[in-house]
C-alpha positions, 0 to 999 in steps of 0.5 A: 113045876111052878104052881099056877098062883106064883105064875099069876102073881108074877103076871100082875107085877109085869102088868104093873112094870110099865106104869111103875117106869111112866110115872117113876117121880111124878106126883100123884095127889089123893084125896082120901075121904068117905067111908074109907076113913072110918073102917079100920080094915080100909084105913090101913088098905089106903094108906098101904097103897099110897106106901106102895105108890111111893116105894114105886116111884110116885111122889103121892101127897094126901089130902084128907077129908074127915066130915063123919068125924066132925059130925060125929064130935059136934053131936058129942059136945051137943051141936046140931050139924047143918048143911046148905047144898052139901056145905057144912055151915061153920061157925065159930064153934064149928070151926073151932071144933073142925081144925081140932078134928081135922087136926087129929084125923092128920096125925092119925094118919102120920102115924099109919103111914110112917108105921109102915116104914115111910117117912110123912109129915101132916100139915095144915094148909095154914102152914106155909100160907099153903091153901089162901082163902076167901069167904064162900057162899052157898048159892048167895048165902053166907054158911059161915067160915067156909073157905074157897082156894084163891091161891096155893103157895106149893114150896112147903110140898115141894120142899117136902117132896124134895126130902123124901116126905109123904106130905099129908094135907089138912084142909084148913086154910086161912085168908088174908086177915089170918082168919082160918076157914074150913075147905072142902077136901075136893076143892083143896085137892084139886087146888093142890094138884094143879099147884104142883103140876100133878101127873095124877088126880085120885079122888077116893069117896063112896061112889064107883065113878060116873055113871050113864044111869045111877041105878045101872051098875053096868053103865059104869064110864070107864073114861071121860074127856073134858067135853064129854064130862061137861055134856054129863053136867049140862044134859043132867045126867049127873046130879048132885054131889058128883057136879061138883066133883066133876067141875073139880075133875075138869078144872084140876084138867084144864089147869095142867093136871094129866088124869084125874081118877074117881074110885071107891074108897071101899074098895081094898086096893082100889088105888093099886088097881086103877093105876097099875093094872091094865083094866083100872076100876074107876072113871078116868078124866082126860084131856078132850086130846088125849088117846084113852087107855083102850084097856093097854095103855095108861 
């Protein structure tokens, strides 16, 4: 008699069959940041579900933060990392010492991802005019060579796509003089995903999702429409970095993109769950028209 664990596994791979056949081609972008870049152990767990993704038939592009690593390198050589509303204040310094970083994580990244056999490239949103930008202020204030996306110049992904490449995305851009500037990882991927069309949006941080109360693990919101996340925004009851998050959730939405997904990034597999079982894990942003999952149907 077939053991019941080979019965459950065979379970979880019929389970997955109608999301591999939906979004067999499509693109999925996935911002990969928090503390699942530092451990090792969850490292490699979110490079082998984006591995996954691709043998399955997605087009995943990463687009990678890497803030720890350049706060962690400005304390090395003797800097004093500064923030203004959760905006990293770059100098010249700082920007010099970000790309040199950022670059590093990128390569990092390429490594893992073709050690398990796929085939990647890494990229600055430099390359190719990708990711243009202009100068952005904190609240009216000048915070240095931050940059916010004016424009994305997608060929150099899709080109990438089109060969059978896992494109991997440094965010790093440069405006119209060629001066590079440093971007956040949420705003270039968002950028990108509405870009390129993207049937998926996957943020990975260090939070669960959205919730109705922070402090009630229960209150997870497995499901948002647009309007429903814009009343979070504006009744305050979300607050502080999940605003700006949730404007890119809703922007990236309004402009083409299908679902957008927050996950925990410490969570093992987190990618694999939200998108191939029939629960998911994390909080999916829809379209206000949409039909939502109602736990059957991606």
């Amino acid at each position: 008699m077939v053991k019941q664990k080979y019965l459950e596994k065979a379970e979880v791979l019929i389970e997955a069959l109608p999301y591999i056949q939906r979004f067999n081609r499509k693109v999925i972008v996935v911002k990969y940041g928090g503390s699942a870049m530092i451990d090792e152990e969850l490292k490699r767990n979110v490079i082998k579900d984006v591995v996954m993704l691709k043998l399955c038939g997605f087009k995943p592009i990463i687009v990678h933060g890497g803030g720890k690593e350049i706060s962690r390198w400005v304390g090395k050589v003797g800097m004093k990392p500064r923030f203004v509303n959760g905006l990293r204040v770059t100098d010249e310094d700082t920007m010099e010492l970000a790309e040199m970083v950022l670059n590093k994580v990128n390569k990092e990244l390429v490594s893992m991802v073709q050690s398990l056999g796929v085939k990647a490239v890494g990229i600055s949103g430099k390359d190719g005019r990708l990711l243009q930008c202009e100068k952005k202020l904190s609240d009216g204030e000048d915070i240095g060579f931050v940059g916010n996306v004016v424009k994305v110049e997608p060929k150099i992904l899709q080109d990438l796509l089109k060969d059978d490449f896992l494109p991997i995305v440094c965010p790093i851009g440069a405006d119209d003089h060629f001066h590079s500037y440093n971007i956040n990882a949420d705003d270039a991927a968002s950028a990108i995903a509405e870009a390129m069309s993207a049937e998926k949006l996957a943020f990975l941080s260090d939070i669960e999702g959205v919730f109705y109360d922070i402090n009630d693990s229960s209150s997870l919101i497995s499901e948002l429409g647009v309007s429903e996340a814009q009343k979070l925004i504006e009744d305050g009851i979300v607050a502080g970095g999940m605003i700006p998050k949730l404007q890119n959730c809703i922007s990236a939405i309004e402009n083409g993109v299908s679902r957008v997904h927050i996950l925990d990034g410490r969570i093992p597999h987190c990618l694999l769950l939200e998108i191939y079982t029939n629960k998911g894990i994390g909080t999916a942003i829809l379209g206000d028209e949409e039909e939502k999952f109602d736990n059957d149907n991606k």
